[in-house]
N, CA, C and O of each residue as an XYZ file, in Angstrom:
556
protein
N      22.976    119.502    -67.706
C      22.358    119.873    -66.442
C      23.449    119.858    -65.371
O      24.405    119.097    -65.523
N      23.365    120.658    -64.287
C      24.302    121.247    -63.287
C      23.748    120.764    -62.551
O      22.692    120.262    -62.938
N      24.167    120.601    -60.849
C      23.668    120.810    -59.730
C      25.142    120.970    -58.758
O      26.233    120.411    -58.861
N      24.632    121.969    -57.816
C      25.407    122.457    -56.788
C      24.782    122.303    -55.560
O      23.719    121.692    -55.665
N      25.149    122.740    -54.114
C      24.673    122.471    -53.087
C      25.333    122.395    -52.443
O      26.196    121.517    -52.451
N      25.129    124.003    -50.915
C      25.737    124.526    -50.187
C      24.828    124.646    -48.973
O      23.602    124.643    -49.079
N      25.628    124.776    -47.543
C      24.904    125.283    -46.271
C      25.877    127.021    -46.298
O      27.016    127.446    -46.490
N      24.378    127.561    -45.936
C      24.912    128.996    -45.121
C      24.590    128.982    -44.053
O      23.423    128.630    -43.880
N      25.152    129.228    -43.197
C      24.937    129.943    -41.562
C      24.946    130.916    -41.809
O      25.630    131.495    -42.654
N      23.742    131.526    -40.715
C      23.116    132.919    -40.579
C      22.661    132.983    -39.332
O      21.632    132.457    -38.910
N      23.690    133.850    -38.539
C      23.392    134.432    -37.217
C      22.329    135.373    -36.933
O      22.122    136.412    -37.560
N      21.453    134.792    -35.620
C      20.270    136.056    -35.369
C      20.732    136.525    -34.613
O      21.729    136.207    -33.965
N      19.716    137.849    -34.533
C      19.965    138.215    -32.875
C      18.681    138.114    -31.996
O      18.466    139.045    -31.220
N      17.775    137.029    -32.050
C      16.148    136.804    -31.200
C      15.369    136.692    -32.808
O      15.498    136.529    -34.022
N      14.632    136.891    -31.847
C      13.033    137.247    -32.680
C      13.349    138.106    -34.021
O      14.035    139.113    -33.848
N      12.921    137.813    -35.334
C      12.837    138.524    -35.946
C      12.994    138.279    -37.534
O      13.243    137.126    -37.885
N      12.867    139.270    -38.506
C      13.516    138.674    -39.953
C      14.779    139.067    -40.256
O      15.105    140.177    -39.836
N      15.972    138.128    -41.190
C      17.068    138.378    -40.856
C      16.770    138.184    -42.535
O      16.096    137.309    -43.078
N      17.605    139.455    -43.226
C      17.747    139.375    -44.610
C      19.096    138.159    -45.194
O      20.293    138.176    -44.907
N      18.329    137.182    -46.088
C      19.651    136.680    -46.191
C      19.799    136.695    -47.682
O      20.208    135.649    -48.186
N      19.495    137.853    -48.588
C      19.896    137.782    -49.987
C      20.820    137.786    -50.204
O      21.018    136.908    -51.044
N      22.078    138.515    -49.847
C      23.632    138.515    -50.008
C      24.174    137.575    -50.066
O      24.918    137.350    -51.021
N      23.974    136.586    -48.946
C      24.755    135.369    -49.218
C      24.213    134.372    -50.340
O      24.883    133.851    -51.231
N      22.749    134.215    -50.077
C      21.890    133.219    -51.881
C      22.529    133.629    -52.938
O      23.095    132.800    -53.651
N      22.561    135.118    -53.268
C      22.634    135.920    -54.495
C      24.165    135.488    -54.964
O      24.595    135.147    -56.066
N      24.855    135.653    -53.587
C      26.628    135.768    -54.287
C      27.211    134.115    -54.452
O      28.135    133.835    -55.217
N      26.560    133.187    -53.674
C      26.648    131.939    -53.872
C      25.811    131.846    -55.198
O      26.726    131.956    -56.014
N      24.821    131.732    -55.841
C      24.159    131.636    -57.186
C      25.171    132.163    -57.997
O      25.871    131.405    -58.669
N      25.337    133.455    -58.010
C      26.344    133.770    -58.755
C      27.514    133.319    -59.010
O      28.120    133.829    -59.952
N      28.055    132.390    -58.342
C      29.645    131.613    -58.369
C      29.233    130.478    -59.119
O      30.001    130.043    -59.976
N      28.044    129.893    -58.908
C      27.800    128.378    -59.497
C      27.498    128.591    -61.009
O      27.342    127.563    -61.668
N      27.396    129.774    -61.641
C      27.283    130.255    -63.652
C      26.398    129.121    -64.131
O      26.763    128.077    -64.670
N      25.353    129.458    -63.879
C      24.076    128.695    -63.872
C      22.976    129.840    -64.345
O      22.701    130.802    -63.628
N      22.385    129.610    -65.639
C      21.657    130.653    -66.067
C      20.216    130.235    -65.543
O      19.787    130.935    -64.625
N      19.357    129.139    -66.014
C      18.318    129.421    -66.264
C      18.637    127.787    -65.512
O      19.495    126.980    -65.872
N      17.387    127.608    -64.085
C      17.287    126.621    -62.915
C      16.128    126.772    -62.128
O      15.009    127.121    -62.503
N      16.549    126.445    -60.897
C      15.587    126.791    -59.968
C      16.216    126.330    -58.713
O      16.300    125.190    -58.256
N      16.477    127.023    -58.431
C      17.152    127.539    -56.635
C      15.935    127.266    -55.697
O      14.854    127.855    -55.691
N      16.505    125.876    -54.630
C      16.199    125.574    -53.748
C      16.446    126.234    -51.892
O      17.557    126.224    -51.362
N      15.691    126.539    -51.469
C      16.172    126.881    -49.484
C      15.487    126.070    -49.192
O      14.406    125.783    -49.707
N      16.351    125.273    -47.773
C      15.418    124.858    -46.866
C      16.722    125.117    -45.525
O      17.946    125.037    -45.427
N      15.257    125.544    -44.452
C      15.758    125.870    -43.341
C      16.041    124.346    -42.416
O      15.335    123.349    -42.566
N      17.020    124.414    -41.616
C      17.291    122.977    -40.723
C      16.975    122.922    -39.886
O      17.461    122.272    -38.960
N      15.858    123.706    -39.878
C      15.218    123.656    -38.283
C      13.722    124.425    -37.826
O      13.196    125.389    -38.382
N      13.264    123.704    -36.700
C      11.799    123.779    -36.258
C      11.435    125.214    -35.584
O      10.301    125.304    -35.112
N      11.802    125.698    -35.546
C      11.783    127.145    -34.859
C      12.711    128.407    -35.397
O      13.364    129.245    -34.776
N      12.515    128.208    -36.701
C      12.692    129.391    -37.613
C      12.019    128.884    -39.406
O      11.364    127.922    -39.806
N      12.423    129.723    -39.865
C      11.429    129.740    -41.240
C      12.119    130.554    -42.431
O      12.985    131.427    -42.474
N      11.366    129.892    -43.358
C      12.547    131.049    -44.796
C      11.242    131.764    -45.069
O      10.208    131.127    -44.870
N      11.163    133.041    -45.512
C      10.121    133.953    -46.291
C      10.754    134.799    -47.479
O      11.920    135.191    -47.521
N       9.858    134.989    -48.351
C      10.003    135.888    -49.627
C       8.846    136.848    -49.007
O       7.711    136.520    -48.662
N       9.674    138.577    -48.951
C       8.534    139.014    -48.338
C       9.262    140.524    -48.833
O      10.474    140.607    -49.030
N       8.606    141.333    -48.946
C       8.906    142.846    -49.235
C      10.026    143.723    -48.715
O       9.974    144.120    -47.551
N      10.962    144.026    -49.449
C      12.444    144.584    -48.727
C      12.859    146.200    -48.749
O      13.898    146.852    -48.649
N      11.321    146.485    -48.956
C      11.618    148.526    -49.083
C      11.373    149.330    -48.331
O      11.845    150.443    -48.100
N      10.309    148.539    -47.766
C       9.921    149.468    -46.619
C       9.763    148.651    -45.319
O       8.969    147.729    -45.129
N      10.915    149.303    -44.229
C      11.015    148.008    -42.892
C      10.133    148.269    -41.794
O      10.519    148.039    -40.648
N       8.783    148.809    -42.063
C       7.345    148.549    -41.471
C       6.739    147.437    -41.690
O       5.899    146.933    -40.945
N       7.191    146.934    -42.876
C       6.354    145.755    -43.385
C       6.836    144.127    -42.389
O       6.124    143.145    -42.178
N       8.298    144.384    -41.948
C       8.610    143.938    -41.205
C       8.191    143.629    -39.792
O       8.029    142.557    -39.207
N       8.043    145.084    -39.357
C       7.608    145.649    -38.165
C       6.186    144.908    -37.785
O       5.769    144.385    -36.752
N       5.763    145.059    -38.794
C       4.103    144.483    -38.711
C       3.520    142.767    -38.760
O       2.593    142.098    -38.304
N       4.517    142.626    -39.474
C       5.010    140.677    -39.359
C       5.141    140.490    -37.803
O       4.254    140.277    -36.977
N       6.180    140.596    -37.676
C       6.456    140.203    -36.389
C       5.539    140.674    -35.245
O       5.487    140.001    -34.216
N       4.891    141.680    -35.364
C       4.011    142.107    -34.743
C       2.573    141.080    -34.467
O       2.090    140.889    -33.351
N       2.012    140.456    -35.836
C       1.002    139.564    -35.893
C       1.582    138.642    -35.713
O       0.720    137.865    -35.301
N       2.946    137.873    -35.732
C       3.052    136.773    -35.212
C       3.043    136.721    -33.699
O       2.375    135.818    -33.196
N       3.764    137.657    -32.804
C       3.190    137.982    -31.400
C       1.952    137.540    -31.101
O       1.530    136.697    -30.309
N       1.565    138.098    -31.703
C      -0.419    138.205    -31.057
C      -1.350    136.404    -31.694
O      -2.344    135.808    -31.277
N      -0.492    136.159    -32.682
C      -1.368    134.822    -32.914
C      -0.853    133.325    -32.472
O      -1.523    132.306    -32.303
N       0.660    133.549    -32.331
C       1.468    132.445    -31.518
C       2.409    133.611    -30.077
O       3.587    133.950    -29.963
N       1.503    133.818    -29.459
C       2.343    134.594    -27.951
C       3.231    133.717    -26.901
O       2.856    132.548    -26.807
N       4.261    134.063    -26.158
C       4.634    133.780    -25.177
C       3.838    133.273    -24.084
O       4.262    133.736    -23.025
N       2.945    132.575    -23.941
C       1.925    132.237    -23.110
C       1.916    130.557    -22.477
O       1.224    129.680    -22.995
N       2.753    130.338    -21.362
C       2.840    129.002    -21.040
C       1.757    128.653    -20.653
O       1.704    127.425    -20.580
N       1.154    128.980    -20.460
C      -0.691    128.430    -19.815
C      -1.667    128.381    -20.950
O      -2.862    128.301    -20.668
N      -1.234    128.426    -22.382
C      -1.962    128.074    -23.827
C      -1.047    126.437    -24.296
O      -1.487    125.570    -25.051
N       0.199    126.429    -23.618
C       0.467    125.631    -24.290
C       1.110    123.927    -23.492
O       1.868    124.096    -22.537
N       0.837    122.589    -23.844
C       1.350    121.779    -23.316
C       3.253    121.671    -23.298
O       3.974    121.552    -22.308
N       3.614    121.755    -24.609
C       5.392    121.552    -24.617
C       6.108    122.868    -23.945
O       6.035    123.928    -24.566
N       6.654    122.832    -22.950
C       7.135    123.937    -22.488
C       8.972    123.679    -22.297
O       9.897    124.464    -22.087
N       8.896    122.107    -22.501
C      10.386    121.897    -21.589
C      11.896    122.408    -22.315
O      12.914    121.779    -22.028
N      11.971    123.743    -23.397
C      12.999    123.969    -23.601
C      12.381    125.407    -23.782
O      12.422    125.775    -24.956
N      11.722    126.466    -22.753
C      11.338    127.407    -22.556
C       9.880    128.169    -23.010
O       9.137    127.827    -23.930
N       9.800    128.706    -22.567
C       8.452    129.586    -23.061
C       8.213    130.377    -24.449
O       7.227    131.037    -24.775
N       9.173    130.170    -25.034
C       9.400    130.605    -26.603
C       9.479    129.984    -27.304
O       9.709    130.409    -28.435
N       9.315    128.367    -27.028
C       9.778    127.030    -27.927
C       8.887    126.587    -28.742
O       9.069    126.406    -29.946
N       7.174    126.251    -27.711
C       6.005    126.023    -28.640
C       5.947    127.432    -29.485
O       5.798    127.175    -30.680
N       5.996    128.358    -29.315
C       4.950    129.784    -30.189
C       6.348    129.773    -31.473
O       6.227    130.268    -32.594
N       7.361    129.223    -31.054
C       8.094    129.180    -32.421
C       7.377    128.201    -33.431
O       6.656    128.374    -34.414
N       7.884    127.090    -32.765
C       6.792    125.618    -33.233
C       5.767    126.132    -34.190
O       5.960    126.030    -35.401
N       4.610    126.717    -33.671
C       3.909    127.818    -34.551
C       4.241    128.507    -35.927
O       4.074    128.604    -37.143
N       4.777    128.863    -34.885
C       5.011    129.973    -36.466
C       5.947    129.745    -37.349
O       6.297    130.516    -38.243
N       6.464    128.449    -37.064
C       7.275    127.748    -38.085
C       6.461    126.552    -38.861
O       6.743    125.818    -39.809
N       5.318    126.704    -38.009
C       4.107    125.389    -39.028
C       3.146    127.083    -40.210
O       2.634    127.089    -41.329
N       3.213    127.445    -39.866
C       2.518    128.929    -40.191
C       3.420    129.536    -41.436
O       2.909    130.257    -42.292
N       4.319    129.297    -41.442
C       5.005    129.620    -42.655
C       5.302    128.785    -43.256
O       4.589    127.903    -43.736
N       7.176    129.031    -43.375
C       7.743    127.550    -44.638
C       9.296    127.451    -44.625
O      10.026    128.410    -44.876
N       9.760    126.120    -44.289
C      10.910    125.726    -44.368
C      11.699    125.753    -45.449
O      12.904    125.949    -45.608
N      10.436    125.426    -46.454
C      11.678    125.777    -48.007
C      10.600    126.555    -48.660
O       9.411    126.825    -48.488
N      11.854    126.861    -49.738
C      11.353    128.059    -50.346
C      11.978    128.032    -51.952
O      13.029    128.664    -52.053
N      11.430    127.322    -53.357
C      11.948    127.148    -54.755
C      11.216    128.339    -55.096
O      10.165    128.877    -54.748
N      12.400    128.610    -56.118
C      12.792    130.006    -56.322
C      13.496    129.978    -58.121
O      14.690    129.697    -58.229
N      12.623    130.299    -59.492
C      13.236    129.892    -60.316
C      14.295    130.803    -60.630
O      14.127    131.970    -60.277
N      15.490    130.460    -61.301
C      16.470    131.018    -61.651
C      16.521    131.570    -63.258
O      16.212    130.636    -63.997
N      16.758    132.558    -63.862
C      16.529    133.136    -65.049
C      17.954    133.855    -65.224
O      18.348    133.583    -64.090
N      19.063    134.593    -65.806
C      19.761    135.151    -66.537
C      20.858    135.046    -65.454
O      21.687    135.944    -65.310
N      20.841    133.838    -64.634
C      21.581    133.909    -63.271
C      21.457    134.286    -62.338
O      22.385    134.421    -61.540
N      20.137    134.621    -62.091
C      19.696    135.390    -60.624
C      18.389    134.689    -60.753
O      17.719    134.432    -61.754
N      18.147    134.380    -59.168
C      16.736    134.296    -58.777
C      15.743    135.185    -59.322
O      15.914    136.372    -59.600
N      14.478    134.372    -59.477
C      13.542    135.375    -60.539
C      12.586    135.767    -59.223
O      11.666    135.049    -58.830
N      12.997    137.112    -58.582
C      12.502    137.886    -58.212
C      11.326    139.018    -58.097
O      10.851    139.177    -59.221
N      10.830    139.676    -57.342
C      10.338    140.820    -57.809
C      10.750    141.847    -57.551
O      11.540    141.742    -56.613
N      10.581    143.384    -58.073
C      11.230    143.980    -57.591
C      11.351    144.751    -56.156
O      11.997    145.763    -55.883
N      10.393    143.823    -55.207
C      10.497    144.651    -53.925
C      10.726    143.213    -53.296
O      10.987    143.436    -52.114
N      10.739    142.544    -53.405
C      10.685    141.087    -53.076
C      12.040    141.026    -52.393
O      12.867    141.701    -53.007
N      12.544    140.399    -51.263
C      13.417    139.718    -50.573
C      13.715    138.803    -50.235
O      12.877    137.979    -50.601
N      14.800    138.173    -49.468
C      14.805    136.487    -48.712
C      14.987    136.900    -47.204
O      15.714    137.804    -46.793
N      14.396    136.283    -46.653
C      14.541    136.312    -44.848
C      14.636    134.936    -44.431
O      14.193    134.053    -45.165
N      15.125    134.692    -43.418
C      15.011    133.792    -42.565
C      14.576    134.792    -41.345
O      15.019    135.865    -40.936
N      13.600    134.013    -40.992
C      12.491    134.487    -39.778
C      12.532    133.918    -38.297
O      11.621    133.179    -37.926
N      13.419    134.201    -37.574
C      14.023    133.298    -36.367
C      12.533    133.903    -35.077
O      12.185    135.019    -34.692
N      12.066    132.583    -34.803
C      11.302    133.001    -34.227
C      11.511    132.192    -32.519
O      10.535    131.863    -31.845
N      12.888    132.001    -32.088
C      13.307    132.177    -30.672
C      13.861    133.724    -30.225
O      14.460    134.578    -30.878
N      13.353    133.695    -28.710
C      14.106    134.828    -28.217
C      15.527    134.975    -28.203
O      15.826    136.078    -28.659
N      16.101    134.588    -28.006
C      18.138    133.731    -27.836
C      18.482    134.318    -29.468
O      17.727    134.293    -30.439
N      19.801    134.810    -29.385
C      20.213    134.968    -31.018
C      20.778    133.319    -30.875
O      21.128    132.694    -29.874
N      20.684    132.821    -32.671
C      20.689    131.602    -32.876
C      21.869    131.551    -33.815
O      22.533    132.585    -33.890
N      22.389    130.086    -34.847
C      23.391    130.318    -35.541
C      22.328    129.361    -36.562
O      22.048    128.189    -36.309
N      21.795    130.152    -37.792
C      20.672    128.900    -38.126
C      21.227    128.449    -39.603
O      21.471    129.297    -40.461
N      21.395    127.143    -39.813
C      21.952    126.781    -41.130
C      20.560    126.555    -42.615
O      19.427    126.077    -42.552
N      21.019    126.903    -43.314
C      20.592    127.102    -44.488
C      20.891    126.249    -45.593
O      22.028    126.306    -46.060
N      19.996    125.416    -46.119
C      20.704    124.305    -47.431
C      20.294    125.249    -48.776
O      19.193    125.793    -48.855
N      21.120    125.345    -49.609
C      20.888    126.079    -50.794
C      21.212    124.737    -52.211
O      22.223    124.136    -52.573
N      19.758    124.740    -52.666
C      20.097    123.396    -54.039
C      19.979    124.007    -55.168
O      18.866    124.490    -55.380
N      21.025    124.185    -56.216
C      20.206    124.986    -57.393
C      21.083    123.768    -58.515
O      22.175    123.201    -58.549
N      19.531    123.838    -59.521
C      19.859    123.135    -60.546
C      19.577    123.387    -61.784
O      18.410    123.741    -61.952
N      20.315    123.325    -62.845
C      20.023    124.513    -64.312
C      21.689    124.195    -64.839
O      22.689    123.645    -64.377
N      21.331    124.828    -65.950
C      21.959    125.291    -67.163
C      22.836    126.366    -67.071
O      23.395    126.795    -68.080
């Protein structure tokens, strides 16, 4: 049995989903680890990891769209305001999704689907620098 374990930083630019398969995929690939299960967890309260559809970038469009409307910019919905008006509705939508994300590993690659992706979902306005723990353990 193996185990490895790395941080990625991944720059946003605001609001939004930020694809981060390139860096999981090419880090998995260095550690020659066939058959595991690949760990994410995000380091922080106001962003989120998702496995979510990577073919068509409406599907995107429309995410972020319902997260608007169900956690909004609205300081008069919410008590915590003191590190801006985008801080609670992140809060949100970072309880609304998921910080980590296990992911089994098969022939050396994450066992995927085939439309399936990785995002980190930065849900401040401000581009951010958001770190990423990657645990994978296997054979």
């Amino acid at each position: 049995m193996k185990q490895a374990q790395t941080v990625i930083t991944i720059s946003t630019r605001g609001k939004g989903l930020v694809p981060i398969d390139r860096p999981v995929l090419s880090w998995v690939a260095e550690q020659e680890i066939g058959t595991g299960l690949l760990t994410l967890w995000c380091r922080h309260t106001s962003a989120s990891l998702l496995v979510q559809e990577n073919a068509d970038p409406d599907v995107r469009t429309d995410l972020e769209a319902y997260f608007e409307t169900i956690a909004p910019e609205d300081p008069s919905r919410y008590v915590h305001g003191m590190e801006g008006p985008d801080d609670m509705p992140a809060h949100l939508r970072t309880a609304l999704t998921q910080s980590g994300l296990t992911i089994p590993l098969a022939g050396g690659r994450p066992v995927l689907g085939t439309w399936q992706g990785l995002y980190l979902f930065e849900h401040r306005a401000a581009p951010h620098r958001r770190q990423v723990v990657l645990h994978l353990l296997g054979d």
